[in-house]
C-alpha positions as CSV (number, residue, x, y, z in Angstrom):
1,X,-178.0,-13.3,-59.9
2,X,-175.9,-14.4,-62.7
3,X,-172.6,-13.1,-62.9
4,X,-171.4,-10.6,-64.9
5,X,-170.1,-11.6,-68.4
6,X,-171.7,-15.2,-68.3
7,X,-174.9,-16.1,-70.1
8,X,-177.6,-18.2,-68.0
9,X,-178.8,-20.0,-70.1
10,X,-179.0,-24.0,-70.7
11,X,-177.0,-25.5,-73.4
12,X,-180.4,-26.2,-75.1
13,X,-181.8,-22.7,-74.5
14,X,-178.5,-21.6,-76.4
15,X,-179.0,-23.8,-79.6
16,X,-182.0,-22.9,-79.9
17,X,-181.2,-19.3,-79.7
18,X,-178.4,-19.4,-82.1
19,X,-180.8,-21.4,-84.8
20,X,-183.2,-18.9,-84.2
21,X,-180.8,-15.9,-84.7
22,X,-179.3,-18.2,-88.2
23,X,-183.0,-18.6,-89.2
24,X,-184.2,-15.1,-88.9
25,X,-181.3,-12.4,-88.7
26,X,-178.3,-13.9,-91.3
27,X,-177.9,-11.9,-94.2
28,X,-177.2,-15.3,-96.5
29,X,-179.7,-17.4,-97.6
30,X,-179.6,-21.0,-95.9
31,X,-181.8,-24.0,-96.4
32,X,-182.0,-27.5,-96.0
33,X,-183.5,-30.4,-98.8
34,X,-184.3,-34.1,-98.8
35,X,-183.5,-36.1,-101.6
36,X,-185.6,-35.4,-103.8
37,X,-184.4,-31.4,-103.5
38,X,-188.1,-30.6,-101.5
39,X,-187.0,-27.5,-99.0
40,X,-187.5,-28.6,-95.2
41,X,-185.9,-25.7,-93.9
42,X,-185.2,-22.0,-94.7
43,X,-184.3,-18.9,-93.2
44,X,-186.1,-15.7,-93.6
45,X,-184.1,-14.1,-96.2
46,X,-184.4,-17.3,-98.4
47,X,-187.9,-16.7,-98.1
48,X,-187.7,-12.7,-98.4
49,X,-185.5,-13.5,-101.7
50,X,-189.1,-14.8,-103.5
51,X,-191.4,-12.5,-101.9
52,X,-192.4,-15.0,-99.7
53,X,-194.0,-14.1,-95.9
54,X,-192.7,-16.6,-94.2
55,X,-190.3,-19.9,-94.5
56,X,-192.4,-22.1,-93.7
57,X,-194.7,-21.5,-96.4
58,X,-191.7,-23.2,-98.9
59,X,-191.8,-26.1,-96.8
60,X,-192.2,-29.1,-99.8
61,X,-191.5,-27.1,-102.7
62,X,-188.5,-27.1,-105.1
63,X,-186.0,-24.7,-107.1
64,X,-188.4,-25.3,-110.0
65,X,-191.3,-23.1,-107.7
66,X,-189.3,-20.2,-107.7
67,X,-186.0,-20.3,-110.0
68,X,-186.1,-20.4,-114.3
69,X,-185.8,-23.9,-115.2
70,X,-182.7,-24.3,-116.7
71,X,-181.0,-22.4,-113.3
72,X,-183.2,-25.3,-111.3
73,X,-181.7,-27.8,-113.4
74,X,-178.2,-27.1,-112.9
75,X,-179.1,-26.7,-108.9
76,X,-180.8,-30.5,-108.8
77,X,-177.8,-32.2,-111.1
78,X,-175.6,-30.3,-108.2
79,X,-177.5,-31.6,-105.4
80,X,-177.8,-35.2,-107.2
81,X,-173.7,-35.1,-107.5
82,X,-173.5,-34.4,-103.6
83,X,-175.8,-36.9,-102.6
84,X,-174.4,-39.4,-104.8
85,X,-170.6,-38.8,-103.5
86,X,-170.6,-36.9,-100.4
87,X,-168.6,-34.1,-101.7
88,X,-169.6,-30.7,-100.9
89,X,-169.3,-27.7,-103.6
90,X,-168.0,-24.5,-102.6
91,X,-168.2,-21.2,-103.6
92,X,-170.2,-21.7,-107.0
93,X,-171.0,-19.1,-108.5
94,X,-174.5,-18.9,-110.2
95,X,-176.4,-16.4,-112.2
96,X,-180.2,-15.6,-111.7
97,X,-182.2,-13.3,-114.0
98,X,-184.8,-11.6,-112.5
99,X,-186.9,-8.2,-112.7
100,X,-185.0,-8.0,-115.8
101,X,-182.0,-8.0,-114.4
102,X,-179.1,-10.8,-113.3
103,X,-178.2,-11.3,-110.6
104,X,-175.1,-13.3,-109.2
105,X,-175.0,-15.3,-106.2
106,X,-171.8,-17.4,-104.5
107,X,-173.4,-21.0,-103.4
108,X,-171.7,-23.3,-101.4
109,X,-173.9,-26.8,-100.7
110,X,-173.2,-29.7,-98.6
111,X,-174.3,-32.9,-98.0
112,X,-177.4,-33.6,-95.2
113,X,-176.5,-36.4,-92.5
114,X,-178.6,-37.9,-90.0
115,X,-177.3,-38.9,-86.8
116,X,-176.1,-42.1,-88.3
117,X,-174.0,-40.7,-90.8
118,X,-176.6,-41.0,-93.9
119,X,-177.4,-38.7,-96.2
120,X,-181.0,-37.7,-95.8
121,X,-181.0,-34.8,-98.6
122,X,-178.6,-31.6,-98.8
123,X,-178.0,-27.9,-97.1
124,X,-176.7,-24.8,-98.4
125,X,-175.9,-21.0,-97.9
126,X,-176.1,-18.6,-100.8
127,X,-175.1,-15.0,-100.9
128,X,-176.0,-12.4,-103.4
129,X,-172.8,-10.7,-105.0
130,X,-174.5,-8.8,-107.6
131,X,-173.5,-5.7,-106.2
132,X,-169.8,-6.6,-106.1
133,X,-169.7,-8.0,-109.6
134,X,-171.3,-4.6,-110.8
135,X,-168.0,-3.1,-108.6
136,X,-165.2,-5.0,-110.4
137,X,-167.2,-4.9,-113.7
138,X,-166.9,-1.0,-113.0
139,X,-163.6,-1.3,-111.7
140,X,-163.0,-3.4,-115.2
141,X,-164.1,-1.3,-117.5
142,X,-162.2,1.8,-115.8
143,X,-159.0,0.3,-115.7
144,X,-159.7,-0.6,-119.6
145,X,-160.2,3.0,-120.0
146,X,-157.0,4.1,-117.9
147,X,-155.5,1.3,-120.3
148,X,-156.9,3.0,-123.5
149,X,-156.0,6.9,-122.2
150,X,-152.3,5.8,-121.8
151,X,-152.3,4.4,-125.3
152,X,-154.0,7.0,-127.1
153,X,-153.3,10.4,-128.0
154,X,-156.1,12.8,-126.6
155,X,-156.1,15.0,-129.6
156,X,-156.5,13.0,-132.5
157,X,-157.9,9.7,-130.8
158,X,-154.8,7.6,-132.9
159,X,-152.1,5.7,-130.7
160,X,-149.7,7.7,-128.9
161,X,-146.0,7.7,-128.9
162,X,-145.3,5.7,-125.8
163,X,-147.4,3.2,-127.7
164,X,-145.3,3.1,-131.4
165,X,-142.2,2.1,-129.4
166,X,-144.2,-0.5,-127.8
167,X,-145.6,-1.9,-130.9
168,X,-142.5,-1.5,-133.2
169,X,-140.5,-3.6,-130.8
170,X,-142.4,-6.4,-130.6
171,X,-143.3,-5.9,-134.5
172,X,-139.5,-5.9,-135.0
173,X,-138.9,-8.8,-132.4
174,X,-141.3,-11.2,-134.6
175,X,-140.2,-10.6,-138.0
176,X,-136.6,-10.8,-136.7
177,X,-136.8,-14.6,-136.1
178,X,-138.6,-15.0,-139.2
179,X,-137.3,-17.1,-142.1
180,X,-139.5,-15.9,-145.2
181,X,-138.4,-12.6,-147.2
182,X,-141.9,-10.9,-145.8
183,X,-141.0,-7.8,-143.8
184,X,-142.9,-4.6,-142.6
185,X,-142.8,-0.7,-143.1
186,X,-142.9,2.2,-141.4
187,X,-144.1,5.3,-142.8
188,X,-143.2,8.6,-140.9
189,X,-145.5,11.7,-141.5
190,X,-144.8,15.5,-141.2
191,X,-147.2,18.2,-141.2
192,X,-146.0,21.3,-143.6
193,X,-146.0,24.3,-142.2
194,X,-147.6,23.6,-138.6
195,X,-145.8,26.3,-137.1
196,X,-147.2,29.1,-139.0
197,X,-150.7,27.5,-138.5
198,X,-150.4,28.1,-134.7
199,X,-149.5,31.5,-135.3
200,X,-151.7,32.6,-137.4
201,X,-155.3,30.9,-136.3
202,X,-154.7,29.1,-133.1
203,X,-153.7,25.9,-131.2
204,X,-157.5,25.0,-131.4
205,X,-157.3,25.4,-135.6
206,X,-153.8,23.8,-135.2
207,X,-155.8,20.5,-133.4
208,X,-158.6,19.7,-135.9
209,X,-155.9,20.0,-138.7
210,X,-154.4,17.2,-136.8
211,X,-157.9,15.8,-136.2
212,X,-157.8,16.1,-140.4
213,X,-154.7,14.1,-140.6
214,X,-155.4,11.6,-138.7
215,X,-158.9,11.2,-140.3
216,X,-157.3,11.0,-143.7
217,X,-154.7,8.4,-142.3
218,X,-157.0,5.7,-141.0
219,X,-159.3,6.1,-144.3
220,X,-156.2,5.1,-146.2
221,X,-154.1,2.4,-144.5
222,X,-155.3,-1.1,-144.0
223,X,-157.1,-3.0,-141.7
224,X,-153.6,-4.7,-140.4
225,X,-152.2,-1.1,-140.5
226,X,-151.7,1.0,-137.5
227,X,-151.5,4.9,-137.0
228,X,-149.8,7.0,-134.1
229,X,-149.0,10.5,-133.5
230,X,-145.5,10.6,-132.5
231,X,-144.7,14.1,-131.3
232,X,-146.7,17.8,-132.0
233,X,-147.5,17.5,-136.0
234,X,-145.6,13.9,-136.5
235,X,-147.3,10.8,-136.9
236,X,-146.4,7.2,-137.9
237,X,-148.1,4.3,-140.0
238,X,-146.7,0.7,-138.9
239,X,-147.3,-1.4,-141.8
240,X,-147.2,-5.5,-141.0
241,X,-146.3,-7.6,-144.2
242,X,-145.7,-4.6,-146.3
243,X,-142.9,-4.4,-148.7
244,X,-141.9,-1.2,-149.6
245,X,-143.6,-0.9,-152.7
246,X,-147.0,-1.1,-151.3
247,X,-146.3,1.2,-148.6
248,X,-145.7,3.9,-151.0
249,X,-148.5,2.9,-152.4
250,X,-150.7,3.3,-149.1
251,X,-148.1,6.7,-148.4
252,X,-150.1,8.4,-151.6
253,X,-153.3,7.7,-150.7
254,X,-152.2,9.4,-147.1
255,X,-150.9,12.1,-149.3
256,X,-154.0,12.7,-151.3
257,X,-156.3,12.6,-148.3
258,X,-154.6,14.7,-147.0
259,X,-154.8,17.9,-149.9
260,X,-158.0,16.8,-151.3
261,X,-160.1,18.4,-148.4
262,X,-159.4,22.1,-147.6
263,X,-159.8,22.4,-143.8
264,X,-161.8,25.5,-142.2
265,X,-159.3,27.9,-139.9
266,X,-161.3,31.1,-140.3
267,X,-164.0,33.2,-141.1
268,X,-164.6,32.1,-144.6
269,X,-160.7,30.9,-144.8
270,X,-159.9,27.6,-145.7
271,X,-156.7,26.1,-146.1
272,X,-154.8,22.9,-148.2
273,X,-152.9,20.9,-145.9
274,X,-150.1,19.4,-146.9
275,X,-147.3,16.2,-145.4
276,X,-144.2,15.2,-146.1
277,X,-143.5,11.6,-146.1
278,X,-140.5,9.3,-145.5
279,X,-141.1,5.4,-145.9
280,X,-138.4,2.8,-144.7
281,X,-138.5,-0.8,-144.7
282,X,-137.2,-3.5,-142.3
283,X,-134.2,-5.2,-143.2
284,X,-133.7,-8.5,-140.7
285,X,-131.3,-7.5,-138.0
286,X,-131.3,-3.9,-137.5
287,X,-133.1,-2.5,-134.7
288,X,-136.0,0.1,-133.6
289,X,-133.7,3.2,-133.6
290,X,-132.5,2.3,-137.5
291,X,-135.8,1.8,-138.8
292,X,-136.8,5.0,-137.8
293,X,-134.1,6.6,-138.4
294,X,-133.8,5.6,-141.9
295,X,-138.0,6.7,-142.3
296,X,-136.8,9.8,-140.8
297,X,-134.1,10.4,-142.7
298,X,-136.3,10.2,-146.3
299,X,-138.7,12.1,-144.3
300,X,-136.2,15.4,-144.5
301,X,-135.4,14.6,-147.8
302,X,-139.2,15.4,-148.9
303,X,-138.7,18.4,-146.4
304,X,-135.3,19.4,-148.4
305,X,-137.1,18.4,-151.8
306,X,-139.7,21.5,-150.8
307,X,-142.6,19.7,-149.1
308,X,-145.6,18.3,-150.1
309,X,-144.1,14.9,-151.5
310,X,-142.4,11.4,-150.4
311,X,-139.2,10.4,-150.3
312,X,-138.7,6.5,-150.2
């Protein structure tokens, strides 16, 4: 009786035991080829991975019997490479379509030696990954939208506070260091008379009159132009290679947006919306807080000035 903990078996009885177990029970596809990339060897899943019964049966056959062409090309000019310099490739990844759908494996493929040392062909062992690119491409795209949520105001979909400061530093680091007279402006936006909005209809009324502002500012700025909301009812227009001329310019069209469309806050009761406006424009070498300040500071003149207007 053998003893407890030790296998009785020969050394050959093992081997083949362990190829069996490799050839019938690994999760990874393995297989062997000769030179000419004909399959002398496979184990069941490479087989189950076609629909085929049993290994044997691909025994002579190529890539090109079960693989799109142009992925069988790329596997034989691999396979050619090893044979040629005795290199193996790791951890390649490849992409298979099939049933409509891809599907992405992680090869690694070796050279095939005989007992002399020659290679006689090449071996490899595959392993589908599909499912754990679909992970990270889900992990991807939520991170993106964690990404987007902590830039963007929930409200009225434009960029979000934390975001302006972000941007206007690094628009104000770059046109710092430059040597042309081009500059940038910043246009700060007020909405009149948000309190009494509130009170009278309701935060909800209060947030698509926002919603309207922010409408009416991206269908006035241009494409290099970017909106935020700032605070409660204040909001921001960076403007990149914008003297200040044109950024009043693009501060009236705001403006008209703006009024021209009466927004809905009752039953039957719609009401003009109006902004106040203050535009500034960088002068090389001040900073973030005296760009704003200065936009803020013509933004309470058009408050003092009674509403409804720019100051610039």
């Amino acid at each position: 009786m053998a003893k407890k903990g030790k296998i009785d078996m020969s050394q050959e009885q093992i081997d083949e035991l362990v190829l069996d177990t490799i050839k019938f029970h690994c999760a990874d596809t393995i297989y062997f080829k000769d030179r000419e990339s004909r399959f002398l060897w496979n184990s069941q899943q490479h087989a189950d991975q076609f629909g085929v019964k049993s290994p044997q049966e691909m025994v002579g056959k190529t890539d090109y019997d079960y693989f799109p062409e142009e992925f069988a090309d790329k596997a034989l000019e691999v396979e050619r490479q090893i044979i040629e310099t005795g290199e193996p490739m790791l951890n390649v990844e490849e992409e298979w379509e099939k049933d409509d759908e891809t599907r992405y494996l992680l090869a690694s493929k070796y050279p095939f030696r005989n007992k002399e040392g020659e290679i006689i062909g090449t071996w490899g062992i595959t392993r589908d990954i599909t499912e754990l690119r679909h992970l990270e491409k889900e992990l991807e795209r939520s991170y993106m939208k964690v990404q987007r949520l902590a830039r963007v105001d929930d409200v009225t979909g434009l960029y979000n506070r934390r975001y302006f400061y972000e941007n206007l530093e690094r628009v104000c680091s770059i046109y710092d260091r430059r040597e042309d007279e081009i500059s940038f402006s910043l246009i700060a936006i007020d909405v009149d008379n948000m309190k009494f909005i509130n009170d009278q209809y309701g935060q909800q009324k209060g947030d698509d009159v926002l919603r309207h502002v922010a409408s009416s500012m991206l269908n006035a700025i241009r494409k290099s132009d970017i909106c935020f909301r700032t605070g409660g009812d204040e909001f921001a227009v960076l403007l990149p290679d914008c003297d200040k001329q044109a950024a009043v310019g693009v501060a009236k069209s705001i403006t008209k947006n703006v009024s021209d469309q009466a927004v809905p806050l009752g039953e039957s009761k719609f009401e003009k919306i109006t902004i106040s406006i203050g535009v500034a424009t960088y002068v090389q070498g001040t900073d973030i807080s005296e760009i704003i300040s200065a936009a803020d500071r013509k933004l309470y003149k058009a408050k003092r000035n009674g509403k409804n207007q720019l100051a610039y």
